[in-house]
Structures are given as C-alpha cells and as structure tokens.
C-alpha positions in Angstrom: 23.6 -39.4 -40.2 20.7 -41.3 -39.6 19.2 -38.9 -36.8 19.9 -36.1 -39.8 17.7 -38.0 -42.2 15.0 -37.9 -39.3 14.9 -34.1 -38.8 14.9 -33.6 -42.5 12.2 -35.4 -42.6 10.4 -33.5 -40.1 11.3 -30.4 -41.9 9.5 -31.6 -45.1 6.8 -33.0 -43.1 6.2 -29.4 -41.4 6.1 -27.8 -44.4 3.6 -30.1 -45.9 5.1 -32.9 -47.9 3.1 -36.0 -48.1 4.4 -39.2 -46.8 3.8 -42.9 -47.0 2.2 -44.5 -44.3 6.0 -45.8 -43.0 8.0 -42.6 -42.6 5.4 -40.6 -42.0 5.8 -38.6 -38.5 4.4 -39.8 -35.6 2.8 -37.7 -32.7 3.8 -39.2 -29.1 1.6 -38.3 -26.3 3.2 -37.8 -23.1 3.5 -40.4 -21.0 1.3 -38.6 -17.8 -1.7 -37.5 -20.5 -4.9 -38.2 -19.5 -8.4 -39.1 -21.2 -9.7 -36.0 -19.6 -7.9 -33.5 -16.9 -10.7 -31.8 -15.5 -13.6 -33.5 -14.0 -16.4 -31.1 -12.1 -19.3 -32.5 -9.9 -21.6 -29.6 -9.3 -25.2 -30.1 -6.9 -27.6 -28.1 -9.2 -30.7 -26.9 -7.5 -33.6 -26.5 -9.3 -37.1 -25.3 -7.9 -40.0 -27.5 -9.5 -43.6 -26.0 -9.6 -46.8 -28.2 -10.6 -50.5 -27.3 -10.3 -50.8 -31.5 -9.5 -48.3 -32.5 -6.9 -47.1 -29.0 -5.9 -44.2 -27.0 -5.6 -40.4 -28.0 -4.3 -37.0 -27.5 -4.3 -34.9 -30.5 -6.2 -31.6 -31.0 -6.3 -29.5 -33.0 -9.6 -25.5 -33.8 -9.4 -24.1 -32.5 -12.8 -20.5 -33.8 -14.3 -18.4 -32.4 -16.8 -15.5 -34.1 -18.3 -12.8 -32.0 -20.1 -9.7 -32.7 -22.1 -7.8 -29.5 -22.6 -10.6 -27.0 -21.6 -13.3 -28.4 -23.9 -16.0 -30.6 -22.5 -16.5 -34.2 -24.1 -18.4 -36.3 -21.3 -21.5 -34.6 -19.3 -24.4 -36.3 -17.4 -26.5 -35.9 -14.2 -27.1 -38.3 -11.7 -29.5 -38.5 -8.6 -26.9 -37.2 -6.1 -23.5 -36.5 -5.4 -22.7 -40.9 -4.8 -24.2 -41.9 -8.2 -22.6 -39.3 -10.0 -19.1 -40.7 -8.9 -19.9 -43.9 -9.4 -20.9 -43.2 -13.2 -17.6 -41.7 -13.5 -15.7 -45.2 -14.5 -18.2 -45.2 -17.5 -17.1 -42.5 -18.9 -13.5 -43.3 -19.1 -14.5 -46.9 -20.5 -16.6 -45.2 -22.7 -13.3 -43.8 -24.5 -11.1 -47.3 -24.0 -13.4 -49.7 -25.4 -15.0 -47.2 -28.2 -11.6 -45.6 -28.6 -10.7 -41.5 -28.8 -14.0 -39.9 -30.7 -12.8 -37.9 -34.3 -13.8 -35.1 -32.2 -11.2 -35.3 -29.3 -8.2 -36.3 -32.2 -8.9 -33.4 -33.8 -9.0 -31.1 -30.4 -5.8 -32.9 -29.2 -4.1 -32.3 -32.8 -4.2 -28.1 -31.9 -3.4 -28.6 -28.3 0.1 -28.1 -26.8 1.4 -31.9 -25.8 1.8 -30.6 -22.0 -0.5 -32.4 -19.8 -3.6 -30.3 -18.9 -2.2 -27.5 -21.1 -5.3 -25.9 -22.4 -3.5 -23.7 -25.1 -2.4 -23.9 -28.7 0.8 -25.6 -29.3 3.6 -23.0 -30.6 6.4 -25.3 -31.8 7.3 -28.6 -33.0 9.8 -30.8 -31.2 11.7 -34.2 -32.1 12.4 -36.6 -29.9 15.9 -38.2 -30.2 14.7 -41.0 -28.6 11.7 -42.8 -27.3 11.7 -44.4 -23.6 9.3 -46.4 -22.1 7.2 -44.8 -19.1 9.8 -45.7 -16.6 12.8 -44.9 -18.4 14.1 -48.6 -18.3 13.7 -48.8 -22.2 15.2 -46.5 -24.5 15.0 -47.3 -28.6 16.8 -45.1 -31.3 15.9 -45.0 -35.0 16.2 -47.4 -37.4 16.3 -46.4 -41.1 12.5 -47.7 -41.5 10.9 -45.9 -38.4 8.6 -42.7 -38.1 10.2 -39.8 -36.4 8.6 -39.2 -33.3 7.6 -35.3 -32.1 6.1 -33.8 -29.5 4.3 -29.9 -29.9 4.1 -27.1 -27.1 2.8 -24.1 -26.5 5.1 -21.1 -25.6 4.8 -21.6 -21.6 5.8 -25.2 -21.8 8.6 -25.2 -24.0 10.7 -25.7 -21.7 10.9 -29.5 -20.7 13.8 -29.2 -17.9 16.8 -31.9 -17.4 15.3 -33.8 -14.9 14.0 -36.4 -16.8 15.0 -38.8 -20.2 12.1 -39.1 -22.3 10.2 -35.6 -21.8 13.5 -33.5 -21.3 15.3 -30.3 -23.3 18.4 -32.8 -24.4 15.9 -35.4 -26.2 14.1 -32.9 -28.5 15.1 -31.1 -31.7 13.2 -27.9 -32.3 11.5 -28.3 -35.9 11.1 -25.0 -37.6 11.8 -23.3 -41.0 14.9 -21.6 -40.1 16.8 -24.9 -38.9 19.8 -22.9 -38.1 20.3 -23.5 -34.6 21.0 -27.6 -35.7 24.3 -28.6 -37.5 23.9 -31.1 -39.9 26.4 -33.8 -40.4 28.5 -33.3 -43.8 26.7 -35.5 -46.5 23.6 -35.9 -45.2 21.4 -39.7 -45.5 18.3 -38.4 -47.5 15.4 -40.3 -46.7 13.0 -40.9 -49.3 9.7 -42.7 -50.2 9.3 -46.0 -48.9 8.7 -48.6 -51.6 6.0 -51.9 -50.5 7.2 -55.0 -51.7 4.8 -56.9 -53.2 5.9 -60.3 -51.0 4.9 -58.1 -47.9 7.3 -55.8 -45.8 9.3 -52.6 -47.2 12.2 -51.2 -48.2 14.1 -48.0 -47.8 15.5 -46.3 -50.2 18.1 -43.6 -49.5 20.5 -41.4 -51.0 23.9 -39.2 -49.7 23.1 -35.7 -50.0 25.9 -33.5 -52.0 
C-alpha cells in the first residue's frame, strides 16, 4: 500500500501539484552519469601575419567539454600535452564549485540515459534504490521522496540484466495509469506537517 501511496504521489507531482520539501520527488541520476560525456581536443592552425616580426603558421590545442551535446567547459592550451593536462581542472571546477544553474537546468530536459543527447519522453519510478554495486537495496518508508528516473523514447527500455537501472524496478508515470493496479484502499499520502521540536510527521489517510 505504501509503494501505491508513492506512485500517487508521482502522479500528482507530474501533473503539477506542489509539495513540501519531504515528499517532494526526487530525480536519481544514474549511477554511470558523467560531469560531461564528450571531451574533443582539436590542433587549430591558424596563420598569423605582422608587418613587425613577420608572417607564420601557429598552431593552438582547443577543448570542448559537453554534457548531453551542449558545451559547458572550453579553453586552448599551447599544444596537444597542456591541453590534457588542464583537463583535471575542469572536472574540479564542477566538484568543488558544484553543477552550474546552467547544467541543472540542461540536465532537467535531458533523457536520464548516460550520454543520451535527446529530450526525455517519459517518467519512471523506481521501486527501489540500490547502491552502485547492487550490495545495498532500500525500500520506502512513509516519510521518503519517491525516486524517478526520465527517458527518451530510444532508451526506454532499461533490459533485465541489472537491479537498480532495470524494466522490473520502474513504474511508468503517466496520466492514463491504467497499465498499474492499485491495491484496494489505497494509503493517501499527504502534506508533511514540521514539528516545531524539529523532525516531521506524516499524515495519511485510507482512500475509499
């Protein structure tokens, strides 16, 4: 009843009810994303002409760093060996500074696939969470955030290979929910009340 309660509240959420901050659902990147998915290092040559010290060809190492096919880290360097070794920088850059508003707002769009480039299509639930080696697995408690995952219409699929990004851990969220049986007498979640000695509570109620 509990895991009901959960996609209900996914439903609401999807169709833009407003939460509190406990309860409200939470976005779960996959475990293999990374800060960005395409680096390029390009020797750009560039012919230089001067009336003072004459005329040459030059050559610059150019990088581009993309997340999702959108470029959010670019410099040159000297040559091909100081561009490389700038590279740690830029993925610093983003751990110690944290993800730019920028790149939240690009990954918010984006299907959840990793290096997927394309607009997510549909809305998933996960059933449970595991950690990255699947030693850990945690189900819901009345107080947690339903955890989803989006993708596009190529990546839908997730497979049975796996336990945390697999087809038997997700719940497709959408407005016909007709394709999910509901237990009889449903848990409704609702608002989560703050207590003013700290912590929260949960209130809930059995659907008719």
């Amino acid at each position: 009843m509990l895991m009901d309660a959960m996609v209900q509240r996914m439903i609401d959420w999807v169709k833009g009810k407003k939460f509190p901050y406990f309860g409200t659902p939470y976005h779960q990147r996959h475990p293999e994303q990374e800060i960005f998915d395409e680096i390029t290092i390009k020797l750009i040559p560039r012919y230089k002409t001067s009336y003072m010290s004459g005329d040459e060809w030059r050559f610059n190492s150019y990088v581009e760093c993309k997340y999702r096919g959108k470029v959010f880290r670019h410099f040159t360097a000297r040559d091909m060996k100081n561009a490389i070794m700038r590279l740690p920088g830029a993925f610093l850059d983003f751990d110690g500074n944290g993800f730019p508003d920028e790149w939240l707002d690009h990954e918010k769009k984006m299907c959840d696939n990793p290096a997927c480039s394309k607009p997510y299509t549909s809305i998933f639930m996960m059933k449970k969470q595991f950690s990255d080696n699947c030693f850990f697995e945690k189900e819901y408690e009345e107080r947690d955030s339903p955890l989803y995952r989006k993708f596009c219409d190529e990546h839908r699929e997730r497979g049975d290979c796996g336990l945390d990004d697999t087809d038997s851990n997700y719940i497709e969220i959408k407005d016909d929910m007709s394709h999910y049986e509901f237990n009889p007498g449903v848990v409704e979640m609702k608002n989560l009340n703050v207590c003013v000695a700290g912590g929260s509570v949960l209130s809930t109620g059995v659907g008719k």
